[in-house]
matplotlib code that plots the C-alpha trace (Angstrom):
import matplotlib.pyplot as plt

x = [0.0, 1.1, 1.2, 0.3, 2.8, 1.7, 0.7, -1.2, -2.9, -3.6, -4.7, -6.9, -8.3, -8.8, -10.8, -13.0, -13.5, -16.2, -15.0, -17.7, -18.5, -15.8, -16.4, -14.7, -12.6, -11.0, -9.8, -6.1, -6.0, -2.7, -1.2, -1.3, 1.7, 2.7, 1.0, 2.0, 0.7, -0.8, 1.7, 1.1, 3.1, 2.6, 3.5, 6.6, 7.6, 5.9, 5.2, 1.8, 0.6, -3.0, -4.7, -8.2, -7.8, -8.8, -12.7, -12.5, -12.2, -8.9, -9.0, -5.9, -4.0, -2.5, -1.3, -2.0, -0.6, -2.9, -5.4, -3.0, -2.4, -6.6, -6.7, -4.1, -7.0, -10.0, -11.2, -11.3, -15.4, -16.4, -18.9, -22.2, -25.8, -27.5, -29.5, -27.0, -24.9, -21.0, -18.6, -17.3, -20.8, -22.0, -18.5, -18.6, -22.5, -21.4, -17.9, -20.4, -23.3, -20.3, -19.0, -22.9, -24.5, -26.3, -30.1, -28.4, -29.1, -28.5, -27.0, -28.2, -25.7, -25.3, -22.2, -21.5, -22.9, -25.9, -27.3, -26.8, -29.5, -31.5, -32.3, -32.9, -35.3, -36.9, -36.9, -38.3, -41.1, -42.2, -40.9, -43.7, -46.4, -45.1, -44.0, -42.4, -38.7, -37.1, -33.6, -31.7, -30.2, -26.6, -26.3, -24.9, -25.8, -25.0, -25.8, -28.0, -31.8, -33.1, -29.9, -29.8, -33.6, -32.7, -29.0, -29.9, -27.1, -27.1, -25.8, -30.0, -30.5, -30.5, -32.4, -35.3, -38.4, -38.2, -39.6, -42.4, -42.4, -38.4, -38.9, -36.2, -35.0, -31.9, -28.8, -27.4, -24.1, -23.3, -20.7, -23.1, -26.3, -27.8, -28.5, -25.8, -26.7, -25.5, -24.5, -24.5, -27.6, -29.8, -28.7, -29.8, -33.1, -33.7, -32.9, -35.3, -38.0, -37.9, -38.0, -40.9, -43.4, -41.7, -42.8, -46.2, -47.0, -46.0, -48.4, -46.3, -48.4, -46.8, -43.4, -41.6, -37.9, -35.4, -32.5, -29.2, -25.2, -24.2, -21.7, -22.2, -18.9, -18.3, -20.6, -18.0, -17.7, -20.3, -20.5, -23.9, -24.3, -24.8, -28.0, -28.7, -28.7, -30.0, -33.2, -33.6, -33.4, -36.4, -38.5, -38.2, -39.3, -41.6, -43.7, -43.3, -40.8, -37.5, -34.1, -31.6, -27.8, -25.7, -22.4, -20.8, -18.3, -18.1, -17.9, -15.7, -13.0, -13.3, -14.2, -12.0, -14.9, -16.1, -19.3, -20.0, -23.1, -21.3, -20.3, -23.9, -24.9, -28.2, -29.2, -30.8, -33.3, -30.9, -27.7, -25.9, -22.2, -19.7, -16.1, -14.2, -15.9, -13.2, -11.1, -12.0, -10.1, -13.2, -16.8, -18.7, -21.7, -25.0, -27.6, -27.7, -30.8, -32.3, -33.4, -37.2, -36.8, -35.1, -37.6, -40.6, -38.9, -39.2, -42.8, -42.5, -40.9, -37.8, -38.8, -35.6, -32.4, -29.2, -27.3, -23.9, -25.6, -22.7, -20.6, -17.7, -14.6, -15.6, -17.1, -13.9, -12.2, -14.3, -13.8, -9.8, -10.4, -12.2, -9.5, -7.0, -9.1, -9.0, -5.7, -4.0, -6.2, -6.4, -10.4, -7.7, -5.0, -7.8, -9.1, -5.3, -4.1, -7.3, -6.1, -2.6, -4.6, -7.1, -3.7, -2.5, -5.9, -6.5, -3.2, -4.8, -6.8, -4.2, -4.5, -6.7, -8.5, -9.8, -13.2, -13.6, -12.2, -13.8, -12.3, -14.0, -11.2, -9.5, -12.3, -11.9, -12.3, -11.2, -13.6, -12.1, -13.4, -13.0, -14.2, -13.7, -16.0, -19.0, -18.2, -18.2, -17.2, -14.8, -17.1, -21.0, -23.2, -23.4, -21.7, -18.5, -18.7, -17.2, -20.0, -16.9, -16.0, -13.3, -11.9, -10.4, -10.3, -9.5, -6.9, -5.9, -6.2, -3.8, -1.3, -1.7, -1.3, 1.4, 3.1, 2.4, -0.9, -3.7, -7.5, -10.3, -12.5, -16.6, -17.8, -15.6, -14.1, -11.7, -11.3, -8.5, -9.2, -6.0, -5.8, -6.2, -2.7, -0.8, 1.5, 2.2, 5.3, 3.4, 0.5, 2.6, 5.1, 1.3, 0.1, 3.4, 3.1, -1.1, 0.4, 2.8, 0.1, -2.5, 0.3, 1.1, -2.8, -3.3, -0.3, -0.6, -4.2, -6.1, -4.1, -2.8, -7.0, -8.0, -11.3, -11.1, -8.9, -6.7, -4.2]
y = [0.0, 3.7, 6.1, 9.7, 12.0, 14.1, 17.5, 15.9, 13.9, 17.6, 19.0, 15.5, 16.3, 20.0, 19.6, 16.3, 15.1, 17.3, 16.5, 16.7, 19.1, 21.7, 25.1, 23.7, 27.0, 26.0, 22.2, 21.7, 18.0, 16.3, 13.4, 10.1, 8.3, 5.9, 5.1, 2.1, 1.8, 4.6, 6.6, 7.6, 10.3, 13.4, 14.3, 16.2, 13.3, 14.7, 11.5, 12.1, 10.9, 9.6, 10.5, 10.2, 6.6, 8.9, 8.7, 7.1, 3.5, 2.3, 0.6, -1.9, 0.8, 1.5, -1.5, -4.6, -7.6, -9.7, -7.7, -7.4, -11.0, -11.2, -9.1, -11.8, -14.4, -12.7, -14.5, -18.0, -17.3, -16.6, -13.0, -13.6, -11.8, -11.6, -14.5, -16.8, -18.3, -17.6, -18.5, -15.5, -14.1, -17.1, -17.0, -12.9, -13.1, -15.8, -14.2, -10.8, -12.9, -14.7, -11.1, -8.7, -8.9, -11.7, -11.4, -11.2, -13.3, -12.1, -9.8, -7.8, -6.9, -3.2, -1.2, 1.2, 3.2, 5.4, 2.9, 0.7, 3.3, 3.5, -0.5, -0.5, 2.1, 0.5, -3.3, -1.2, -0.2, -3.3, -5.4, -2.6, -1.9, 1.8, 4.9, 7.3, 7.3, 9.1, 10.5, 13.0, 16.4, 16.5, 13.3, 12.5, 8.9, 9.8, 11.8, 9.5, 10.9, 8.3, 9.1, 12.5, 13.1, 10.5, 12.9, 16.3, 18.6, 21.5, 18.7, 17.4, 20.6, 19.6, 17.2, 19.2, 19.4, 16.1, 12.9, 12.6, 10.6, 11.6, 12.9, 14.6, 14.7, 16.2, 14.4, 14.8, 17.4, 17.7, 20.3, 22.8, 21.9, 25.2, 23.1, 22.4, 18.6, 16.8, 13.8, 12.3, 9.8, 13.0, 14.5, 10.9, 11.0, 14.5, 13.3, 10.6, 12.5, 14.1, 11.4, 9.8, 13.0, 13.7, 9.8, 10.4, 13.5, 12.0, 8.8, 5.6, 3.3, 5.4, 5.1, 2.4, 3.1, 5.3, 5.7, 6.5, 7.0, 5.0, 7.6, 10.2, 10.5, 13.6, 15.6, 15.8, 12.5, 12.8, 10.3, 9.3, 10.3, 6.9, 5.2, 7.3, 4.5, 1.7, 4.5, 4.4, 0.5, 0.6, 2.8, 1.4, -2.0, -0.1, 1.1, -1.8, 0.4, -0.7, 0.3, 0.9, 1.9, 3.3, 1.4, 2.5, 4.6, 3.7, -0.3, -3.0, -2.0, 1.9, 2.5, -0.4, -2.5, -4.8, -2.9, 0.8, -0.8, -3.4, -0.1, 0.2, -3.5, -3.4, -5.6, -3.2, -4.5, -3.6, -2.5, -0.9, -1.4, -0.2, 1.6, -0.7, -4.1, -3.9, -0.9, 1.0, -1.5, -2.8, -1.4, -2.9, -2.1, -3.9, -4.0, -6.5, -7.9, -9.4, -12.9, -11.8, -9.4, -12.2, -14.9, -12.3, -12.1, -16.1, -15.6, -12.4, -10.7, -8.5, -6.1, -4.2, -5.1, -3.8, -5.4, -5.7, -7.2, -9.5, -8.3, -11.4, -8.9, -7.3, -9.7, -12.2, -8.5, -8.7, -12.0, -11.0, -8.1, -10.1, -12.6, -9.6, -8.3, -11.6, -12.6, -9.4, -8.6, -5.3, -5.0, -4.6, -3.1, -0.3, -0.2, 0.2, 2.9, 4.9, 5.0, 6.5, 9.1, 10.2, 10.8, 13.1, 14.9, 15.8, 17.6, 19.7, 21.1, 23.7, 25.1, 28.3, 27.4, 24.1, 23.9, 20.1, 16.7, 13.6, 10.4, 6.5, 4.0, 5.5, 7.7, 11.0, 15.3, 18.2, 21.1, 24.5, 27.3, 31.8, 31.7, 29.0, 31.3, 31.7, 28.3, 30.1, 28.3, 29.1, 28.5, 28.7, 25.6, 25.1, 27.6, 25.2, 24.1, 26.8, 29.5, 30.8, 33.5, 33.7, 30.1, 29.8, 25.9, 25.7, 27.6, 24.9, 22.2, 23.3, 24.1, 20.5, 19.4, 21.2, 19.7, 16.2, 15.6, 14.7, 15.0, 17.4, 19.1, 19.4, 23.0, 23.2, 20.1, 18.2, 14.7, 12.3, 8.7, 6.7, 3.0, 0.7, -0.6, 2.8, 2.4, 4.2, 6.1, 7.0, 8.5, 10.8, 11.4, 12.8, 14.3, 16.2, 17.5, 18.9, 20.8, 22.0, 23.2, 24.2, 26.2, 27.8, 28.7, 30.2, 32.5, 33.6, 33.0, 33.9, 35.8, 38.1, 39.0, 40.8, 40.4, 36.3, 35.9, 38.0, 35.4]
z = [0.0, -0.8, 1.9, 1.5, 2.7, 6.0, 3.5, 1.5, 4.2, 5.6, 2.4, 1.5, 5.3, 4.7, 1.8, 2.1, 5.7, 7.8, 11.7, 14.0, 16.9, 15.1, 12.6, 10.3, 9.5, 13.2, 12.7, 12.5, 13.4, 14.0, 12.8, 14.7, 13.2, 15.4, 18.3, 21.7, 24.7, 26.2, 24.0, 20.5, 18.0, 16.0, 12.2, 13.9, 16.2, 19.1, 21.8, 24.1, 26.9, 25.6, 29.1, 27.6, 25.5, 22.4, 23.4, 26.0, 24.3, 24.2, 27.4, 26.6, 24.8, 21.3, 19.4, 21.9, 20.6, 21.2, 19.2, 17.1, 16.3, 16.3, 13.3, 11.4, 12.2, 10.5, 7.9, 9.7, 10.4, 7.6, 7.4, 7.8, 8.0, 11.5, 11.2, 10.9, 14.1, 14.4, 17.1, 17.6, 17.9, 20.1, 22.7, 22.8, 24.2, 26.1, 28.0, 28.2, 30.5, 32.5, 33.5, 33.4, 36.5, 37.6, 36.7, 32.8, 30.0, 26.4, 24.1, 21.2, 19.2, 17.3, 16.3, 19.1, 21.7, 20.2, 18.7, 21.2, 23.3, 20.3, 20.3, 24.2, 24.1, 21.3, 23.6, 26.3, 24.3, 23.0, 26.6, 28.5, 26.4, 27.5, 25.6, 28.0, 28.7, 31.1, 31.4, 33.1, 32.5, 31.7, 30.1, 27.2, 25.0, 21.7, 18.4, 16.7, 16.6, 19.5, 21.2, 21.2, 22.5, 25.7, 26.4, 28.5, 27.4, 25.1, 21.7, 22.0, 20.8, 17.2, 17.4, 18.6, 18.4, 19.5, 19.5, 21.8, 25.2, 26.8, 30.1, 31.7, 35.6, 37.4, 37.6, 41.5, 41.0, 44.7, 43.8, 42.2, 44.0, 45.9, 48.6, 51.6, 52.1, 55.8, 53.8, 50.7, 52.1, 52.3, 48.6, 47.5, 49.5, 48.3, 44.4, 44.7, 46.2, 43.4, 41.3, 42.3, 42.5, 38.6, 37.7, 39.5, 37.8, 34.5, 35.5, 36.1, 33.8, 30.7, 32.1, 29.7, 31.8, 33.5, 31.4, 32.9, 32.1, 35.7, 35.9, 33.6, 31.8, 29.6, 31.3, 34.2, 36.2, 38.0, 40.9, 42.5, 46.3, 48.3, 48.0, 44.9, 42.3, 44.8, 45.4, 41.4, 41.4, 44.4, 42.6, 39.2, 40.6, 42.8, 39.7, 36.7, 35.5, 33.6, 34.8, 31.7, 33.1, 30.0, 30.4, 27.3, 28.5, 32.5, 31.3, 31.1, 33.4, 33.5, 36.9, 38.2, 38.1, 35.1, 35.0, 37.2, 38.8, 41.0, 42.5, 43.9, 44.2, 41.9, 38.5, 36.5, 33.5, 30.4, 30.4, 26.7, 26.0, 23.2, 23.5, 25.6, 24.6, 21.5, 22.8, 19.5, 17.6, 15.3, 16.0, 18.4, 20.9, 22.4, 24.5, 27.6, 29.0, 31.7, 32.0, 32.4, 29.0, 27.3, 28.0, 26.6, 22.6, 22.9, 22.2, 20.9, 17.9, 18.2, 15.9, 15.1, 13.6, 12.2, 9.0, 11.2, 14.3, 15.8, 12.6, 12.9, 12.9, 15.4, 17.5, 16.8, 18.7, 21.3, 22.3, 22.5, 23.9, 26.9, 26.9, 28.0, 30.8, 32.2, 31.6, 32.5, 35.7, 33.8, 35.9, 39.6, 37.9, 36.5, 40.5, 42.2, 39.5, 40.0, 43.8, 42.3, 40.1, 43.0, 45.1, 42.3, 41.7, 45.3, 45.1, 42.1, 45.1, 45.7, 42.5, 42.7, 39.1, 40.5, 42.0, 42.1, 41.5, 40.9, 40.4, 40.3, 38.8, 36.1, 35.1, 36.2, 35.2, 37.0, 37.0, 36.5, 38.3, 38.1, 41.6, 44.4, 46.7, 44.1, 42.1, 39.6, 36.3, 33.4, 30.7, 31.2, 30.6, 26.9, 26.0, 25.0, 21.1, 19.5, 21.5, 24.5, 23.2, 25.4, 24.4, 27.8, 27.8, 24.5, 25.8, 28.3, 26.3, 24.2, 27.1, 28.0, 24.1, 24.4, 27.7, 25.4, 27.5, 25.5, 26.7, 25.8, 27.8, 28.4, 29.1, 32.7, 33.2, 31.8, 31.4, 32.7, 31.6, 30.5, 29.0, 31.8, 31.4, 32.5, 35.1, 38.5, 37.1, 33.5, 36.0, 38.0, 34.6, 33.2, 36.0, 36.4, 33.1, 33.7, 36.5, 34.9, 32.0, 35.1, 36.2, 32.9, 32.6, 35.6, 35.3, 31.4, 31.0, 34.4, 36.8, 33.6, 33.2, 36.4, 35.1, 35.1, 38.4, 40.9, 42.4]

ax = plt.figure().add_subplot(projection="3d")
ax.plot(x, y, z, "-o")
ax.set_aspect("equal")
plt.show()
């Protein structure tokens, strides 16, 4: 195969590929080269810290071998439509089930994690004989049509008018919350108070589930109060309704846990899957359900479907990808480092610019602050996506691109979620390198605008 060289890559990009969430006019994207472990390099021979495993995928890191050597092995099963049995299709459901919670019992397959929500929504439907679907502000499940009327953050917004019957309710945000709580057992009683007069006002027999990220990733990390989620599981049972957690970014491993609800104990009805099921290295999602849904569609039909359902590439992926969780112990590995990162991240306290951090495994953000007094943040909700004028994390970002520390940021808060495989020393080598940017920021950026923040 010929290689382009890097300019006319750039040009070729320039011209043809539309990136998304981006003017256009603004998109100078770099070169990914070369790329091992949680380390990959620039057109220029830049190395960076990958401190956000690109989308939060790349679980394992860049070039695994054993994935690797998986890809030399495709072709052995041969492709095949839906409707026809595969072994990579059969063993992937089956190592999913041996590792979901325990009330699980089968997998719909679909190609990632929008659609993924898309299909459970629609199994809720038919499963309930309901229509309504609740989810919660500041959530984010993807930019498909389905997917973007169930996320409660300023992207749904093109999307609307929506499609009839998504409900939305508050996500707990402890940080920001008006109210001065005694403990994280009373914010959770006060959440789910509200929960159930929303459900009862909105009539509980039209209530097909509650939808929800179990820790809602880009929007900030943002970690239930205790007894939250088990509340949700009560009330859901409480009232027919179906309980859907939205695993695809806080799954397989991310939260040093296989799955974030073992945090909290519960089996919830359906749980939805993608990134870290292949670790972005073929396309892969689904949708997990319960026992109880899973013995309805034996006498009823599934009506929906995708052409790549249990596509054999990327299920024969999966089933490696599962193989090096388990064989690696990469599930306490992910749990121990996140110990390391939290130590790092409280030290981030000190800074003036940082209101909060929040860390749960290796999945973690750092919210940035003008004021520590008034909370106040350095970019307005929605107002990110090209809209801050000011393009003060932009500005950040690209200090920490520039240190050789690659994440992105959501309105004020920054992600730090590494491949599961980084080691104590590669943490604090990173970490040592954000303070370093955080540092720079604060000093150019903030304290040099009297208007933003006087040191």
């Amino acid at each position: 195969m010929e290689h382009l060289d890097d300019q006319q890559i750039k040009e070729d990009d320039r011209n043809y590929v539309l990136h998304s969430w981006s003017k256009q006019k603004d998109v100078h994207p770099k070169i990914i080269k070369k790329a091992q472990g949680i380390f990959f390099w620039d057109e220029t021979g830049k190395r960076f810290y990958d401190m956000c495993s690109q989308l939060v995928y790349l679980n394992v890191g860049h070039n695994h071998p054993k994935l690797m050597e998986a890809f030399k092995h495709i072709g052995e099963i041969p492709l095949s439509a839906p409707g026809f049995a595969t072994e990579s299709k059969a063993e992937l459901a089956h190592k999913i089930i041996e590792v979901a919670p325990k009330n699980m019992a089968k997998v719909f397959f679909a190609n990632g994690g929008a659609d993924s929500n898309d299909h459970a929504v629609k199994i809720a439907r038919m499963y309930s004989g309901r229509y309504k679907i609740f989810s919660r502000y500041r959530s984010y499940h993807g930019a498909t049509f389905g997917a973007g009327n169930l996320s409660g953050e300023n992207r749904r917004f093109t999307v609307e008018p929506g499609l009839p019957g998504f409900i939305k309710f508050e996500t707990p945000y402890l940080y920001r919350e008006s109210i001065a709580f005694d403990s994280e057992e009373a914010a959770a009683a006060f959440y789910l108070d509200r929960l159930n007069s929303q459900i009862l006002y909105e009539g509980p027999e039209s209530i097909a589930a509650i939808f929800m990220e179990s820790i809602p990733g880009s929007n900030g990390v943002l970690i239930p109060p205790k007894g939250y989620m088990e509340g949700v599981r009560e009330l859901c049972t409480k009232y027919g309704i179906l309980m859907i957690c939205d695993e695809v970014m806080a799954g397989f491993g991310r939260t040093g846990k296989m799955f974030a609800v073992e945090h909290f104990g519960i089996e919830p009805d359906m749980m939805t899957f993608a990134k870290g099921v292949t670790c972005g290295y073929s396309p892969l999602g689904g949708v997990i359900v319960s026992k109880q849904i899973a013995d309805y569609f034996d006498d009823h039909v599934l009506m929906t479907g995708l052409t790549y359902s249990g596509h054999t590439v990327s299920t024969q992926i999966g089933c490696a990808t599962l193989d090096v969780y388990k064989e690696e112990h990469l599930i306490d590995h992910a749990a121990a480092m996140g110990d390391v990162l939290a130590e790092r991240l409280d030290k981030l306290k000190r800074f003036a610019s940082v209101g909060e951090v929040r860390c749960i495994g290796l999945f973690a953000a750092v919210e940035l602050v003008k004021d520590k007094e008034t909370k106040e943040p350095l970019i307005a909700y929605g107002m990110d996506f090209g809209r801050d004028k000011v393009g003060l994390m932009k500005k950040f970002v690209g200090m920490l691109m520039a240190q050789g520390f690659y994440t992105y940021s959501h309105e004020s808060s920054v992600m730090i979620a590494p491949p599961l495989i980084i080691t104590e020393a590669e943490i604090n080598e990173a970490m040592d390198r954000f303070e370093a940017a955080l540092t720079q920021f604060e000093k150019e950026v903030l304290f040099a605008d009297s208007k933003l923040m006087t040191p």
